[in-house]
C-alpha positions in Angstrom: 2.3 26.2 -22.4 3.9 27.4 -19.5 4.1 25.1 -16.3 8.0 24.9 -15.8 8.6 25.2 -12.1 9.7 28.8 -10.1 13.3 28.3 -10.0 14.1 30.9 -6.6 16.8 31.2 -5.0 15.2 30.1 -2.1 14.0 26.9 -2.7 16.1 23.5 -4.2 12.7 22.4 -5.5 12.3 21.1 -9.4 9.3 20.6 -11.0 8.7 17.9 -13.5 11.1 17.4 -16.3 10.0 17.9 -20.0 8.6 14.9 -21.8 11.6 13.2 -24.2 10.3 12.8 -27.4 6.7 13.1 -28.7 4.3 13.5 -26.2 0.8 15.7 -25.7 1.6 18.3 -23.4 -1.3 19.9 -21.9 -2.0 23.9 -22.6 -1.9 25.5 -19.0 -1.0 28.8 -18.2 -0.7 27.3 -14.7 3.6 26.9 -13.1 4.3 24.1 -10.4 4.4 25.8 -7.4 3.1 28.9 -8.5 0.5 29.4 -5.4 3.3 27.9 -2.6 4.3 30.2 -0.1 8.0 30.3 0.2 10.1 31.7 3.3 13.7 31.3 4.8 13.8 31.6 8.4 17.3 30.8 10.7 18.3 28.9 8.0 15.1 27.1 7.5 13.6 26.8 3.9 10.2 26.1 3.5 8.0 25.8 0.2 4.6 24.6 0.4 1.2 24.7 -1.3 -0.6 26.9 1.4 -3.8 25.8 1.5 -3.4 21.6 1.2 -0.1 22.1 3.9 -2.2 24.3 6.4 -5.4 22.6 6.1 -3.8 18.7 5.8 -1.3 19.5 8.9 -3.6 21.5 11.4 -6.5 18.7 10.9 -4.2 15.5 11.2 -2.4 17.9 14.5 -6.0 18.1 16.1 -6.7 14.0 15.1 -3.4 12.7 17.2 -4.2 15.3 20.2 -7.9 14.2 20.9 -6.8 10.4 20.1 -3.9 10.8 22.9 -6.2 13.4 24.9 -9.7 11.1 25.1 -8.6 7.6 23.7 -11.5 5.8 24.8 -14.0 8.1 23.0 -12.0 8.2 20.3 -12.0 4.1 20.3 -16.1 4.2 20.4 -15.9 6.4 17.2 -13.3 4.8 15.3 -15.4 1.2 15.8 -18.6 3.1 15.0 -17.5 4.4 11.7 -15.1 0.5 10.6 -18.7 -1.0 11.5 -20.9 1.4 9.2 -18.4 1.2 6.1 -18.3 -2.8 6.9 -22.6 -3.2 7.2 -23.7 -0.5 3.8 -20.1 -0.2 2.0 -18.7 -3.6 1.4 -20.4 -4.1 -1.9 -18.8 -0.6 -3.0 -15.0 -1.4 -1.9 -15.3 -4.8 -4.0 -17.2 -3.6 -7.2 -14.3 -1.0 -7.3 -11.3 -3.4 -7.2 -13.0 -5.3 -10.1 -13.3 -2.5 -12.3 -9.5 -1.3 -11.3 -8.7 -5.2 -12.3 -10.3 -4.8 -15.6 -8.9 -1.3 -16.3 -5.9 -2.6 -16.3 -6.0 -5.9 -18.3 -7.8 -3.8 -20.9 -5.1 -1.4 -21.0 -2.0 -4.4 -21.4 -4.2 -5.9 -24.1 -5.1 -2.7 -26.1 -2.2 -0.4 -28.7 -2.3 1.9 -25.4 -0.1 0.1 -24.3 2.7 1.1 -26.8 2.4 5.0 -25.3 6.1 5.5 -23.0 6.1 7.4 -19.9 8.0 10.5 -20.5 7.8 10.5 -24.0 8.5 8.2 -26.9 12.1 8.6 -26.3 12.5 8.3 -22.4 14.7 6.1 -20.9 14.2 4.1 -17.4 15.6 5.7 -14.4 16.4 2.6 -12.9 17.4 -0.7 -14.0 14.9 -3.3 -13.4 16.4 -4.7 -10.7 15.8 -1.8 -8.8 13.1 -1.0 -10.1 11.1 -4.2 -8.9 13.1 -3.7 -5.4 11.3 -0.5 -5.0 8.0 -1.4 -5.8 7.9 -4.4 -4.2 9.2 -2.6 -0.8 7.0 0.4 -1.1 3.5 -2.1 -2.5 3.1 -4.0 0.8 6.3 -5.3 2.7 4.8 -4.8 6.1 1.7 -6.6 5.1 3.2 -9.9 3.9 5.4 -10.3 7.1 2.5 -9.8 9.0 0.3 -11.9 7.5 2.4 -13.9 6.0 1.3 -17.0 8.6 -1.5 -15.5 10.3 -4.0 -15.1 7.0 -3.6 -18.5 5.1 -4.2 -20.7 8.6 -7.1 -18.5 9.6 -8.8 -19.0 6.4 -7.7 -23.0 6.7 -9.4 -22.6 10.3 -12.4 -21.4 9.2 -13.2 -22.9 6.3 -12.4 -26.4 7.8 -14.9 -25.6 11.0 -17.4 -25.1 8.1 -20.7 -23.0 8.2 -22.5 -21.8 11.5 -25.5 -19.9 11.9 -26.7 -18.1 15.0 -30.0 -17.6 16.2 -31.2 -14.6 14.0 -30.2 -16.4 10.7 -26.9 -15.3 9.9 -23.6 -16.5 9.8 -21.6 -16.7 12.6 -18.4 -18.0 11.0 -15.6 -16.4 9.0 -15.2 -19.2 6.7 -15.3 -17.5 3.4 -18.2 -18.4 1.2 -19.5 -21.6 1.7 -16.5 -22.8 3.6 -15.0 -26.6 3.2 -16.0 -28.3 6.8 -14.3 -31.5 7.9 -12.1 -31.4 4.2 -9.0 -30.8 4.7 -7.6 -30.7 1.0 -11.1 -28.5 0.3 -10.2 -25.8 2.9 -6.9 -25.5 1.9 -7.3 -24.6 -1.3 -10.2 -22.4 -0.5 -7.9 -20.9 2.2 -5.1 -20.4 -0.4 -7.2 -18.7 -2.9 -8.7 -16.5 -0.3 -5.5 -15.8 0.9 -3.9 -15.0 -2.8 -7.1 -12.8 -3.8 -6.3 -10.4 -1.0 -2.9 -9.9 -2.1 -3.0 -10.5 -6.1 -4.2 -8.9 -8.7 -6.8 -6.7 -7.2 -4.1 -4.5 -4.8 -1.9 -4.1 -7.5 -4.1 -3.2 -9.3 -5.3 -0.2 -7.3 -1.8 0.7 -7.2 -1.0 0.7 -11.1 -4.1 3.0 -11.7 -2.7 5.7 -9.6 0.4 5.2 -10.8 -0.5 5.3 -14.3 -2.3 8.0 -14.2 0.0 10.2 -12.3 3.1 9.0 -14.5 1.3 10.3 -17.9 -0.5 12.9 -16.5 3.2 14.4 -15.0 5.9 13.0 -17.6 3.8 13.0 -20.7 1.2 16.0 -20.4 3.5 18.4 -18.2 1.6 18.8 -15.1 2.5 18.4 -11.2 2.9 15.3 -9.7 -0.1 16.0 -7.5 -3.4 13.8 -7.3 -5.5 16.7 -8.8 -3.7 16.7 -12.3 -5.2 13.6 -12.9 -8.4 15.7 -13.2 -7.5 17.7 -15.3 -9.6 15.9 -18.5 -13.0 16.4 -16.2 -12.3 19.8 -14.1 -10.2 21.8 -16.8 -8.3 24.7 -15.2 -10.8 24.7 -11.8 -8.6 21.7 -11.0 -6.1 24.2 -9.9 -8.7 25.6 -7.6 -10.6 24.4 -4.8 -11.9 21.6 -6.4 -8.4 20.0 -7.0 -7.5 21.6 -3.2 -9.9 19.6 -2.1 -8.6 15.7 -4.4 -5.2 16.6 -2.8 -6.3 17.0 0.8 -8.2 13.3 0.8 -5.0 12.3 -0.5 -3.0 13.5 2.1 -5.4 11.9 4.4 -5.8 8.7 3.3 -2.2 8.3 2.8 -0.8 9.5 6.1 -4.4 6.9 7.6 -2.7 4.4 5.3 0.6 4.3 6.1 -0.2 4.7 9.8 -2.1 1.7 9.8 0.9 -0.1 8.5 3.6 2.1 10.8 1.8 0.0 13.7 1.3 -3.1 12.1 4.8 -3.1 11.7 5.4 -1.9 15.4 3.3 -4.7 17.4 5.1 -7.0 15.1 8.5 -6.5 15.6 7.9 -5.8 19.4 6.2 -9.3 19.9 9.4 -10.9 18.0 11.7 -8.5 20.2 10.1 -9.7 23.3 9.9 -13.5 21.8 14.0 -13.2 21.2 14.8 -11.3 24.1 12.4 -10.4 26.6 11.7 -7.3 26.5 8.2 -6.7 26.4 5.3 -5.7 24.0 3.5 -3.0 26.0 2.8 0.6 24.9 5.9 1.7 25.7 8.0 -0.7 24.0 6.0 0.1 21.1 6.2 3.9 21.0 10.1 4.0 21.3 10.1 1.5 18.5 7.8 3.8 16.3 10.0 7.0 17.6 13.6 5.1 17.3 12.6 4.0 13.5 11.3 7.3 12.4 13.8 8.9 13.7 15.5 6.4 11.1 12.8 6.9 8.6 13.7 10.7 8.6 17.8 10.0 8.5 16.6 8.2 5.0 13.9 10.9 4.0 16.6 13.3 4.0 19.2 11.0 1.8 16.2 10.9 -0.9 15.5 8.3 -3.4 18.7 7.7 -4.8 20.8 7.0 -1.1 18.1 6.4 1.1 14.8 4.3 -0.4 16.6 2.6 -3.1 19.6 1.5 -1.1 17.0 0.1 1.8 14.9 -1.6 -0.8 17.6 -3.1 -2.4 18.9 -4.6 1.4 15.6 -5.2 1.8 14.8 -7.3 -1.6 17.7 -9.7 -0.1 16.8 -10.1 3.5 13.2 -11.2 2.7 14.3 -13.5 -0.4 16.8 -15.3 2.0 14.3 -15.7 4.6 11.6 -17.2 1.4 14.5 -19.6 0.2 14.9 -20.8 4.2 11.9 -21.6 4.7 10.7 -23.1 1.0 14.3 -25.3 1.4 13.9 -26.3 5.2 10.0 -26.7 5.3 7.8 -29.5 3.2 9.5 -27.9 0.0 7.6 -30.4 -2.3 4.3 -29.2 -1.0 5.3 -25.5 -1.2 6.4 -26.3 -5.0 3.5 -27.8 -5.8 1.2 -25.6 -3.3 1.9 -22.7 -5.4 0.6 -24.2 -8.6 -2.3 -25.9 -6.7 -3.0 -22.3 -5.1 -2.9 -20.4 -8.4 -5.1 -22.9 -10.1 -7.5 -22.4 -6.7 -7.6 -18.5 -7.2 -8.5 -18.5 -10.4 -11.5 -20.9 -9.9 -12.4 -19.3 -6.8 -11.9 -15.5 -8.1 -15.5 -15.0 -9.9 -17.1 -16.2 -6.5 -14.8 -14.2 -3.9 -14.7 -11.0 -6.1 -18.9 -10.8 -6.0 -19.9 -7.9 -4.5 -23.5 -8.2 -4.5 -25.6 -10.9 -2.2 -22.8 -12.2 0.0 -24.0 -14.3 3.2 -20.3 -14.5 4.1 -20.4 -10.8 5.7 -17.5 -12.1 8.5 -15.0 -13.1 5.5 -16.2 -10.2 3.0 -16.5 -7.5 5.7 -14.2 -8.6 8.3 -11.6 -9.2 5.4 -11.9 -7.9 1.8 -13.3 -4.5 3.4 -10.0 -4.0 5.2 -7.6 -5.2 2.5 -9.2 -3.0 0.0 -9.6 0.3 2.0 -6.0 -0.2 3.1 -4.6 -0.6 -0.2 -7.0 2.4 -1.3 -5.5 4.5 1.4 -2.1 3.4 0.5 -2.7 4.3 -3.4 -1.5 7.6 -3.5 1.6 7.3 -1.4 2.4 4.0 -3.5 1.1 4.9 -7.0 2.6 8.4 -6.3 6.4 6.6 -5.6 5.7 4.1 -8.3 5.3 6.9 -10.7 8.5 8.9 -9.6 10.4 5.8 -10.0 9.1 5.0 -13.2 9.9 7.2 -15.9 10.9 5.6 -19.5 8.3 2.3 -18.9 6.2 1.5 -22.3 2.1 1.1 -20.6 2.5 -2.5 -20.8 5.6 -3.1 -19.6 4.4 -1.0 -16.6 1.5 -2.9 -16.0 2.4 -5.9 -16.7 5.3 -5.3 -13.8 2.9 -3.0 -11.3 0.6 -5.7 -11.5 1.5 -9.4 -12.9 4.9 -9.6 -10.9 4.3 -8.6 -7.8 1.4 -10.2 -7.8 3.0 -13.7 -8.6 6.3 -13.0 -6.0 3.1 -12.6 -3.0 1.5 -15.9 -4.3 4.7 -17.7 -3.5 5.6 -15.7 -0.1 2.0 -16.7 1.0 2.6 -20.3 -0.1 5.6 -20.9 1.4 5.2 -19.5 4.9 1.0 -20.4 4.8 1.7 -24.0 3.8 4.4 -24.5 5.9 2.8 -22.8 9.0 -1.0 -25.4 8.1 1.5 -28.0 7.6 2.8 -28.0 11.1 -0.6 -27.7 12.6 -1.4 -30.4 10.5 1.2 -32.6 12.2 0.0 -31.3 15.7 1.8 -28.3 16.0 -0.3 -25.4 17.1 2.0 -23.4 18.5 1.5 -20.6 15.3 -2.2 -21.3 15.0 -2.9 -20.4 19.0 -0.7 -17.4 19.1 -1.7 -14.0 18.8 -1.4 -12.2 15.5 1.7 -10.5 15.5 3.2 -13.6 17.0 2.6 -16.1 14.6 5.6 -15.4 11.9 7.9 -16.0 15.4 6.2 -19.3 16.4 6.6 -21.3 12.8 10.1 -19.8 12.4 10.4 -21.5 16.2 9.4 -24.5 14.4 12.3 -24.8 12.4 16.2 -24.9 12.4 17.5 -21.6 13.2 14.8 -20.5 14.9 16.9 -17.5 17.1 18.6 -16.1 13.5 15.2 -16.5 11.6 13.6 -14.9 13.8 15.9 -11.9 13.9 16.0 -11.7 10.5 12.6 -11.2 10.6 12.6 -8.8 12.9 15.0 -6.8 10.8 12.8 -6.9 7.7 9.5 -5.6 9.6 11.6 -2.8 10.7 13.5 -2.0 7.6 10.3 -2.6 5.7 8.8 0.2 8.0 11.6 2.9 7.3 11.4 2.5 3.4 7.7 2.7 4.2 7.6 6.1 5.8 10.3 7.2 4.0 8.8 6.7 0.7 5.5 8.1 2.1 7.0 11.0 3.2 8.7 12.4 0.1 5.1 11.4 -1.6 2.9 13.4 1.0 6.2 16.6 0.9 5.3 16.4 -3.0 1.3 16.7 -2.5 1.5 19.5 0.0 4.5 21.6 -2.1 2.3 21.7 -4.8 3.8 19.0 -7.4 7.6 20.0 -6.7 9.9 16.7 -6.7 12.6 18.4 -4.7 10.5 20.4 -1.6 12.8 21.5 1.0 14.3 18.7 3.6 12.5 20.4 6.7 9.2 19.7 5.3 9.8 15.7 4.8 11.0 15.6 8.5 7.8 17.2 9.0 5.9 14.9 7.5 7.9 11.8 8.6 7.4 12.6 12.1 3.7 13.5 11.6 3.4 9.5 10.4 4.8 7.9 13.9 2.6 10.2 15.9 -0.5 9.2 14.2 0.4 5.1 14.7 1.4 6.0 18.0 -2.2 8.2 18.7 -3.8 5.2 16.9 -2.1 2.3 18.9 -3.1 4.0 22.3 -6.1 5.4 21.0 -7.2 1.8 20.0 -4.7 -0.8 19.0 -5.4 -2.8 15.8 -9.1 -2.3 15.5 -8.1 1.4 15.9 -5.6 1.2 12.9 -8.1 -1.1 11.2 -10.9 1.2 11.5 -8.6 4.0 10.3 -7.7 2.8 7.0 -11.3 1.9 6.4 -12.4 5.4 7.4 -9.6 7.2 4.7 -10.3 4.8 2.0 -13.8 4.9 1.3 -13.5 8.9 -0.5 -10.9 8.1 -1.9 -12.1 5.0 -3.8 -13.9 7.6 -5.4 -11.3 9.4 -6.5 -10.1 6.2 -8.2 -12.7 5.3 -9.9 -12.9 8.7 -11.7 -9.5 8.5 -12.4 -10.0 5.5 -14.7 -12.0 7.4 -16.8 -9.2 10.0 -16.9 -6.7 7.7 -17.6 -8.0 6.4 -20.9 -8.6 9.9 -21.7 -5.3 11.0 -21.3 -3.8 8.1 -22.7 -5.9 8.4 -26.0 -4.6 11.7 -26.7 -1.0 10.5 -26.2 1.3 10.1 -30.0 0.9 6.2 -30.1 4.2 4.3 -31.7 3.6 2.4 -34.9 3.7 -1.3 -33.9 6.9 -2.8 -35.5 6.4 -5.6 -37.9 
C-alpha cells in the first residue's frame, strides 16, 4: 500500500489522512497526485491532474465564448437538448432518485451503519453545530430563497385551476397529477406535498450517496478524494486511467453546470430585491456586476479555506435565514404554519408513491416541467455537495451520517417551505395577489412587502441570497480544485481563483446566452451522465462498505 501524497517542495497540497483505527485500506501502488504536473512560475504554484485540468478548463473556456459570441444559437440549442431530456428522460431522472431514496434507508436500517468514516477511532472535525450549518448552506440555500414563495403557490395555482386538455389529447395544465380543481383545502395539500417531495428526501438523498461513498472510499480505503475512486470496486487499477479520466471530467462538468445554474438563480434574485429596495434595476448589467462583485467575494473566501472562509459564512448564514423563518412563522398566520407543517408532512407521505412514479405519467407539465429539473439540478450539484459533505465529515458513524445528510435537512426545508408557502397562499387567499402575479424572482420581495418590516426583511433577504451564493461558489470551488489536482485537499490557491472565476463566467454566459431556461436547460443537460454515474456508485458503496471492520453492536 502506497498512496500517501508527493510531499514537494513546491506544492502546500496534502493528500488524504490515514484512517484512525481499523479500517480496509485498499492495496494500490497508485500516490495522490502522482500523474499532476507541478510548476512554479513568478511566484505562481500550480499542481494539477493534467489531463482532467486541461481537458475540463479548455472545454468549459470554449462553452462561455460561443455562449457570449452567438447567444441566440446557443439559446436554440440549449432549449433543444432541456426539451429532448424532458420528452424520452423523465422516467430515467425519477426511477433514479427512488433507488438513491432506498439506498439509503437500507443503509440506516442495516449493521452498515455501525462502520465510522475514517476509521473506528475517528473523531468529528466539526461540532455538529457546524457541521449542520455547512451542509445545510452548501445542500440548497439558493434554492429555498428562491423558491421559497414561488413553488408552493404555483403548485396551489394549478392544482386548484384543475385538469385541462388541449385539442390533441394531452394536458395542458401543470397541476400535478390529477390536480384538486375548485378545492381549496385539496390543492393545498397536494401543492404542499408537491412542494416538500422536490426538496425532501429524494435531493438529500442524492447528496448522501456521493457523499458516502467518497467519505469511505477516501478516509476508510485510502484513496483520493476524486469521483473516480469510488470506482475502484468495478474498474480496479484502470480507474486510474482513462476510464476514471473520463468519471472526473463529467464531474467537473456537471458541477461547474450545477452550480452555475444556481450562481444566476441567485443573481436575478437578489437584483430584482435590489431594484424592489432601491431602484436600481434588474437588467444584464446589473446582473453581471452582481455575479463579478460576489465572486470576486467568493474567491476572497476560497482562499481563506474551510476553516475561515465556508464555515464562518455558513455559520452567519445558519442565523440570518433562521431569523428571517422565526419572522415570518411569528408575524404571519403562525397557527396555520404550525399546523401546516404537520398537515404537509402527513400530505407527502400520502402523496409520495403517486408523485415518485416514473412510469405512465399524464402529468408531463408537473413531471417534466418540474421533477426533471429538480432532479438533474441536484444530480449536477452531487459532486460539488457530496464532495464538501465528505470533506467536512470525517469521524460520522453511517447512520448518524445519513440520518443527518438526509432526515434533517430534509425536515428544516419542510418547515421553510411551510412557512413562507402558507403564508404567501394565505395572503392570496385573503385577496392579496401581489406575490402570486409577480415574476419569479420577485415573489420572496412581494410577501415580505406584505408584512411588518417589509424594507429590513427584505434586505435581509437580499443578504442571504448573496451570502448563500459566496458559500456556494466557494465551496464548489475548493471541490472542483480537488477533482482537477488529482485528489489533493490542499491544491495551490491560484488554482481555486481559477476555478471560482470560471463559475461567474459561466452564469454570466448562461444568463445572456439565455436567462433561466438557459440555466434550466443547463443543469438538465450536465445531470443526465452523471445520474449514471450515481447509480453505479450505489453498487459500489455497499461494496466498499461490506469490506469495512464492522463494530460489535453494544449490548
Amino acid at each position: 500500500m502506497d498512496n500517501k501524497p508527493d510531499n514537494s517542495a513546491d506544492t502546500e497540497s496534502l493528500g488524504v489522512p490515514a484512517p484512525d483505527g481499523a479500517a480496509n485500506l485498499i492495496d494500490t501502488d497508485y500516490q495522490i497526485g502522482q500523474d499532476n504536473y507541478r510548476a512554479k512560475h513568478m511566484g505562481i504554484t500550480i499542481d494539477i491532474h493534467g489531463a482532467v485540468f486541461i481537458f475540463s478548463s479548455i472545454v468549459v473556456m470554449a462553452f462561455v465564448f460561443l455562449s457570449l459570441a452567438l447567444p441566440e444559437q446557443s439559446t436554440n440549442l440549449f432549449e433543444a437538448g432541456k426539451n429532448w431530456i424532458n420528452t424520452h428522460m423523465t422516467w430515467f431522472f425519477m426511477f433514479s432518485a427512488n433507488i438513491f431514496v432506498l439506498v439509503c434507508l437500507g443503509l440506516i436500517l442495516s449493521p452498515l451503519g455501525r462502520i465510522r468514516i475514517g476509521g473506528a477511532d475517528a473523531k468529528p472535525d466539526f461540532s455538529r453545530p457546524s457541521w449542520f450549518a455547512m451542509l445545510f448552506a452548501a445542500g440548497m440555500g439558493i434554492g429555498l430563497v428562491f423558491y421559497g414563495v414561488s413553488e408552493p403557490l404555483s403548485h396551489y395555482g394549478s392544482s386548484l385551476g384543475g385538469v385541462s386538455v388541449g385539442d390533441d389529447g394531452l394536458r395542458t395544465d401543470w397541476a400535478p397529477l390529477g390536480g384538486a380543481e375548485g378545492d381549496q383545502k385539496a390543492a393545498l395539500d397536494l401543492g404542499m406535498a408537491a412542494t416538500i417531495y422536490h426538496w425532501g428526501l429524494h435531493p438529500w438523498a442524492i447528496y448522501a450517496i456521493v457523499a458516502l461513498s467518497l467519505s469511505i472510499f477516501s478516509f476508510n480505503k485510502g484513496l483520493p478524494l476524486t469521483i473516480r475512486s469510488i470506482f475502484y470496486p468495478i474498474l480496479g487499477e484502470r480507474v486510474w486511467g482513462w476510464p476514471g479520466h473520463v468519471i472526473d471530467i463529467l464531474a467537473v462538468f456537471a458541477t461547474l453546470f450545477g452550480l452555475a445554474t444556481s450562481l444566476g438563480i441567485g443573481a436575478q434574485q437578489a437584483a430584482s430585491g435590489l431594484d424592489h429596495l432601491f431602484g436600481i434595476g434588474d437588467g444584464d448589467i446589473t446582473l453581471v456586476l452582481l455575479i463579478t462583485g460576489i465572486s470576486a467575494i467568493a474567491i476572497i473566501s476560497i482562499v481563506a479555506g474551510v476553516e475561515k472562509g465556508v464555515k464562518r459564512l455558513s455559520e452567519i448564514n445558519m442565523l440570518l435565514a433562521f431569523a428571517l423563518l422565526l419572522f415570518v412563522v411569528f408575524v404571519g398566520p403562525t397557527m396555520l404554519i404550525a399546523t401546516g407543517f404537520f398537515n404537509n408532512l402527513a400530505s407527502y407521505v400520502t402523496e409520495l408513491p403517486a408523485l415518485a412514479n416514473p412510469f405512465n405519467r399524464d402529468d408531463a407539465n408537473f413531471s417534466q416541467g418540474w421533477t426533471t429539473f429538480y432532479w438533474a439540478w441536484w444530480i449536477s450539484w452531487s459532486p460539488f455537495v457530496g464532495m464538501f459533505i465528505a470533506r467536512v465529515s470525517r469521524g460520522r458513524s453511517v447512520r448518524e451520517f445519513l440520518v443527518s445528510v438526509l432526515l434533517i435537512p430534509s425536515v428544516v426545508s419542510v418547515f421553510w417551505m411551510t412557512a413562507f408557502g402558507t403564508t404567501a397562499i394565505h395572503q392570496l387567499q385573503q385577496g392579496f395577489e401581489g406575490a402570486a402575479n409577480a415574476d419569479l424572482p420577485l415573489k420572496l420581495f412581494m410577501m415580505l412587502e406584505h408584512l411588518p418590516l417589509s424594507e429590513i426583511t427584505s434586505f435581509i433577504g437580499i443578504v442571504l441570497v448573496i451570502v448563500f451564493f459566496v458559500t456556494s461558489s466557494d465551496s464548489g470551488s475548493l471541490v472542483i480544485d480537488t477533482i482537477t489536482a488529482g485528489g489533493k485537499l490542499d491544491a495551490p490557491k491560484p488554482q481555486r481563483i481559477f476555478w471560482g472565476a470560471t463559475e461567474g463566467a459561466i452564469a454570466i454566459a448562461l444568463l445572456l446566452g439565455g436567462g433561466l431556461g438557459a440555466l434550466q436547460a443547463a443543469a438538465i443537460s450536465a445531470g443526465l451522465p452523471f445520474t449514471a454515474v450515481l447509480l453505479v456508485g450505489c453498487y459500489a458503496i455497499i461494496r466498499g462498505l461490506m469490506s469495512e471492520p464492522r463494530p460489535v453492536a453494544k449490548s
